[in-house]
C-alpha positions in Angstrom: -31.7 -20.1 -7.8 -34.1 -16.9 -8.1 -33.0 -15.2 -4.9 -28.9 -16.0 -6.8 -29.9 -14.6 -9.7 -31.4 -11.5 -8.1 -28.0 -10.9 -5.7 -26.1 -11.3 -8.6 -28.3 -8.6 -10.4 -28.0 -6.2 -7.7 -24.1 -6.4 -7.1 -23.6 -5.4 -10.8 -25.9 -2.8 -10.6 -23.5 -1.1 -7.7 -20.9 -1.8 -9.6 -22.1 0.7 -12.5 -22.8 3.0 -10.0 -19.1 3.1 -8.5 -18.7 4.0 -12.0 -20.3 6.8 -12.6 -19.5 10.3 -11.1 -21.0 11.2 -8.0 -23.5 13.8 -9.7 -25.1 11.1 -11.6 -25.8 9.3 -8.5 -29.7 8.2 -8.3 -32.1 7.7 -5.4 -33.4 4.4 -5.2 -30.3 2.5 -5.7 -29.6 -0.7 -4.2 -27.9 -0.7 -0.8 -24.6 -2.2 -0.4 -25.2 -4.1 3.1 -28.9 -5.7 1.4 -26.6 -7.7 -0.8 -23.0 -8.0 0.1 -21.7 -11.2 1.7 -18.4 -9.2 2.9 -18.5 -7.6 5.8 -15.5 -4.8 7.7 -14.6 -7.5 10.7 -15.0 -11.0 8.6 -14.2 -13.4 11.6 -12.1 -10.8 13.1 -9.3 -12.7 13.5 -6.6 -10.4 12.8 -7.4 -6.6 13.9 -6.2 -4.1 11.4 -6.7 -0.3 11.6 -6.2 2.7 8.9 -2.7 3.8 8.9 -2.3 7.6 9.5 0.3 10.1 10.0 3.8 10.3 8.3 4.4 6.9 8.1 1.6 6.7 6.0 2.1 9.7 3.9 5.4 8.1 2.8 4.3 4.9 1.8 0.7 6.3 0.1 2.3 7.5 -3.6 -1.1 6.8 -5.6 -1.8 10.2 -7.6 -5.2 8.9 -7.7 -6.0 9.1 -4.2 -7.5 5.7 -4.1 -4.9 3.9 -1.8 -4.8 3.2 1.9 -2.6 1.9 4.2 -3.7 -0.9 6.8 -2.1 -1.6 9.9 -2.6 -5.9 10.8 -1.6 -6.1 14.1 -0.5 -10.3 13.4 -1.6 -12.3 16.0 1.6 -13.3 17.5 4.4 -13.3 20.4 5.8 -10.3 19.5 2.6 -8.4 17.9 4.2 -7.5 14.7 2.8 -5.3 13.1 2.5 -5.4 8.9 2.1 -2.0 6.7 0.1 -3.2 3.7 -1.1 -0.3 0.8 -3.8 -1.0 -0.7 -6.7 -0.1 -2.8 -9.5 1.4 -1.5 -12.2 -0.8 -1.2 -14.7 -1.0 -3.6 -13.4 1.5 -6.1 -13.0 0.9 -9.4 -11.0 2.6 -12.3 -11.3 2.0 -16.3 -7.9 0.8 -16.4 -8.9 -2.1 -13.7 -11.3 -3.4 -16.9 -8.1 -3.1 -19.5 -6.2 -5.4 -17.6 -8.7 -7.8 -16.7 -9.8 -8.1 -20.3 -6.3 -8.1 -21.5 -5.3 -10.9 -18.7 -8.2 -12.8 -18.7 -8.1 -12.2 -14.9 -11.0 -11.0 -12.3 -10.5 -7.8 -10.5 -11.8 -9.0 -7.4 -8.3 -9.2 -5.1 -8.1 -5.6 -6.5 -11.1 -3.9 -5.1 -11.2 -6.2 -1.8 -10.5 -8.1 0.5 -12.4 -11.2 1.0 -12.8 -13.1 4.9 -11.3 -16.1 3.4 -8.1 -14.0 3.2 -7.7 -13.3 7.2 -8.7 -17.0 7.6 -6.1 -18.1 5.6 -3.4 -16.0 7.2 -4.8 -16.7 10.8 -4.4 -20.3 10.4 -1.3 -20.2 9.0 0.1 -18.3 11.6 -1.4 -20.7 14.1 0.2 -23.8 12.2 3.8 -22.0 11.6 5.5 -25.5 12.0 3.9 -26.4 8.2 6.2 -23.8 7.1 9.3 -24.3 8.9 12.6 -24.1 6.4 10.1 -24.6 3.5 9.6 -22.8 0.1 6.1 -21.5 -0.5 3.8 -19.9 -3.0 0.7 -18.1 -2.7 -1.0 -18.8 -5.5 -4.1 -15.9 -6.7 -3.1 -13.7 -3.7 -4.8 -10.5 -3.6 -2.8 -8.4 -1.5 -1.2 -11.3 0.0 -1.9 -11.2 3.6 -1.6 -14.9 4.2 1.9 -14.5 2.0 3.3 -12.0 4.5 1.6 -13.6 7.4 3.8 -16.7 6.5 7.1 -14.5 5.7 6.6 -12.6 9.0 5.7 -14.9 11.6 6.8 -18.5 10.3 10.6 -19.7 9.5 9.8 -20.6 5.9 12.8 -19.9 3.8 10.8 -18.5 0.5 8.1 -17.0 0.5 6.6 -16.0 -3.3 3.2 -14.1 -3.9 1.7 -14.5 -6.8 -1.5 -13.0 -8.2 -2.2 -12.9 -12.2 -3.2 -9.0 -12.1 -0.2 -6.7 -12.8 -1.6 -4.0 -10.9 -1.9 -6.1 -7.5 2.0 -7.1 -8.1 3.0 -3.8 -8.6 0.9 -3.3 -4.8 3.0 -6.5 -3.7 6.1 -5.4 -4.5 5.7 -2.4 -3.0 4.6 -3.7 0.3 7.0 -6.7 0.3 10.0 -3.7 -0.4 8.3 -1.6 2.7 8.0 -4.7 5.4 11.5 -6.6 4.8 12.8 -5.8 8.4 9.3 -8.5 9.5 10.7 -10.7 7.6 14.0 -11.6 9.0 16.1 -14.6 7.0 12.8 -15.0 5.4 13.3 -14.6 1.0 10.3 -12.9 0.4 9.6 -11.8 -3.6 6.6 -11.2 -5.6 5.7 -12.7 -8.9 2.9 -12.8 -11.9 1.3 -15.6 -12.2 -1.5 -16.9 -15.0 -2.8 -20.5 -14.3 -3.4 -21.0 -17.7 -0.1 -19.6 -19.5 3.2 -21.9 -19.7 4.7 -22.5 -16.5 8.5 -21.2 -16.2 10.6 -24.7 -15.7 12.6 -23.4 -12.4 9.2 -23.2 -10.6 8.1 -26.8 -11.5 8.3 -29.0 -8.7 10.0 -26.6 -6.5 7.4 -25.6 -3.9 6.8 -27.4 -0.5 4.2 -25.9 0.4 1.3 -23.6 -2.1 -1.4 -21.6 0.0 -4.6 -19.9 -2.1 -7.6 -18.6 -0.3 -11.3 -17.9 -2.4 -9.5 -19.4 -5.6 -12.4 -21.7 -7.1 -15.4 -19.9 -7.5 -14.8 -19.3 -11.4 -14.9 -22.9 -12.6 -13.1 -22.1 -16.0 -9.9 -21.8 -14.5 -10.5 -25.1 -12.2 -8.5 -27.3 -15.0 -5.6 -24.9 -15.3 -5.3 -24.2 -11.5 -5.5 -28.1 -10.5 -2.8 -28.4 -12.9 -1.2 -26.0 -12.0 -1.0 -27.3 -8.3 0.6 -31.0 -9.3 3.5 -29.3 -11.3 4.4 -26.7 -9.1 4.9 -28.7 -5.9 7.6 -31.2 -5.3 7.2 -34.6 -6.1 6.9 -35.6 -2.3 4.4 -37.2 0.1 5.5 -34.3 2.4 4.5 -31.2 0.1 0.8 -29.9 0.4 -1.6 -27.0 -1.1 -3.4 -25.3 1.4 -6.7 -23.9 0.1 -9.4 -22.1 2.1 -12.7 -21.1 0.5 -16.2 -21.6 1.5 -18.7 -23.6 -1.4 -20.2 -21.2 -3.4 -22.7 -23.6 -4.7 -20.7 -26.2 -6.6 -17.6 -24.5 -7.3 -15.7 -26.2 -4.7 -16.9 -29.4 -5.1 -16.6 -29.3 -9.1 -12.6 -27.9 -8.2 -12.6 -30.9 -5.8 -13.4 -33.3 -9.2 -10.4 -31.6 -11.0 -7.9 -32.2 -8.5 -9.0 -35.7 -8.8 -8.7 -35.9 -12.2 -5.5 -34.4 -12.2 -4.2 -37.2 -9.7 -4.1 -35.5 -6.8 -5.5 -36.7 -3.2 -7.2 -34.1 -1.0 -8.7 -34.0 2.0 -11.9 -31.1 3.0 -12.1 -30.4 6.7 -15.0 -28.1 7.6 -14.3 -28.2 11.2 -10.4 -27.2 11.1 -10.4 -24.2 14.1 -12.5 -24.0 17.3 -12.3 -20.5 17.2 -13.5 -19.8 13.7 -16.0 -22.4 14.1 -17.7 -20.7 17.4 -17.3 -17.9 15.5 -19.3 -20.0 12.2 -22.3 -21.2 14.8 -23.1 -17.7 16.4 -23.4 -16.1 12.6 -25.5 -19.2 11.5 -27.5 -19.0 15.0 -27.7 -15.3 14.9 -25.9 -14.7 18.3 -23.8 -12.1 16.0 -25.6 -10.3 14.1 -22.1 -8.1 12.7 -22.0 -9.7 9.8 -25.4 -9.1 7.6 -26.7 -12.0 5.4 -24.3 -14.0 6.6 -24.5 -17.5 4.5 -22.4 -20.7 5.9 -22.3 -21.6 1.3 -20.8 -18.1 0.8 -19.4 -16.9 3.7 -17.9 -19.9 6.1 -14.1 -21.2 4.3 -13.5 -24.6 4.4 -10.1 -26.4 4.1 -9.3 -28.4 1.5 -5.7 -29.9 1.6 -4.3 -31.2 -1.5 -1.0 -33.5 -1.9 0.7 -35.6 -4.4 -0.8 -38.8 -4.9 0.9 -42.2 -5.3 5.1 -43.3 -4.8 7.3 -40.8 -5.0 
């Protein structure tokens, strides 16, 4: 609990440094790598380089200067290859603190991206036949790679990513606007989306399939997200939410309790890839050291699968 305490500590204290101006940096701050649980490469499961050049120029339109654009070459047939601008990682702006506190949102999707994001999107492409002819919603997406994973390499026939933050849908929006041709017959549309506001009536029981990735660690939304989950999919044995997120102490298992308590069955599956699990066993045993501090409670996604329980 001491060594949590003292991580946590240390991650706000580069946070107020990110927000201060470079002059006022200090010596003797605390390293990013001696306390971060993210690391560049993840899993490496879907390789993703800097997009440069005119292509980039025309989608980067940030005055701020704070956006990139990634290239994810998506593991498929036909390497397709998805244009996604984004924040720069790790930095911050005021107004990023005005919208969480006006939202009661995090900014974490913002500011990066988190492994349990490419795992998502890897095993999604890998099980495209969940998706086939289905409607789906991503549900707290980030930047939504998993989202437009699914909408470029499975046949679903909606896809809509959702985050709560109005800043990261204004990024969606302009990435699902800058990728249609991936997405062939593919609907593909964008949408804000707060847990714990009234849910629009069209949406309710109208998805067949809901993805999230890294979605429980704040238990005060647990309630409003399980609950959100039973009345968003369809009222059949066949529809499923798809969640990928390691432990983080409790959190998952306390999420697990709402979903319960909701009436919802689930299933959690910690061995669900073989890939991703060799990849688990050589970071646990040290075989690969390229991902410092590496923690299987923090750092290794499980699956949890949630579906409507009882006749239909």
């Amino acid at each position: 609990m001491e060594s949590s305490k003292s991580s946590a500590s240390l991650r706000w204290k580069i946070l107020r440094r990110s927000l201060r101006p470079p002059s006022s940096s200090l010596s003797g701050q605390p390293c990013t790598e001696n306390v971060s649980r993210r690391t560049s490469t993840g899993f490496n499961l879907i390789n993703c380089r800097v997009l440069e050049g005119q292509l980039a120029e025309s989608l980067l339109i940030s005055p701020s200067g704070n956006d990139i654009c990634i290239a994810y070459n998506l593991p498929i047939g036909n390497d397709k290859e998805l244009n996604l601008v984004q924040r720069r990682e790790d930095t911050i702006e005021l107004n990023d603190f005005e919208a969480s506190t006006k939202y009661n949102i995090d900014t974490t999707g913002l500011v990066c991206r988190w492994p349990s994001e490419d795992v998502l999107a890897y095993y999604c492409i890998n099980h495209a036949n969940i998706f086939r002819s289905k409607r789906v919603l991503e549900l707290g997406s980030g930047y939504g790679l998993a989202g437009f994973a699914i909408a470029a390499c499975t046949d679903a026939s909606e896809v809509i990513i959702s985050d709560g933050n109005p800043q990261v849908i204004d990024y969606i929006q302009r990435n699902v606007d800058n990728n249609r041709e991936l997405f062939g017959d593919t609907k593909v549309k964008s949408m804000i989306l707060h847990w714990d506001q009234e849910i629009m009536l069209e949406l309710e029981n109208s998805f067949d399939v809901i993805v999230a990735s890294d979605c429980t660690f704040f238990k005060e939304f647990h309630e409003s997200l399980a609950r959100v989950v039973k009345r968003l999919l369809k009222q059949s044995k066949a529809s499923e939410a798809i969640f990928l997120g390691p432990k983080r102490g409790d959190s998952l298992h306390k999420f697990i309790e709402r979903t319960r308590e909701t009436g919802l069955n689930y299933e959690l599956i910690e061995h669900y890839d073989d890939l991703i699990w060799s990849s688990h066993q050589k970071f646990l045993g040290g075989k690969d050291a390229s991902w410092p501090n590496y923690d299987a409670e923090h750092c290794y996604p499980l699956l949890l699968r949630i579906s409507i329980s009882g006749p239909v």
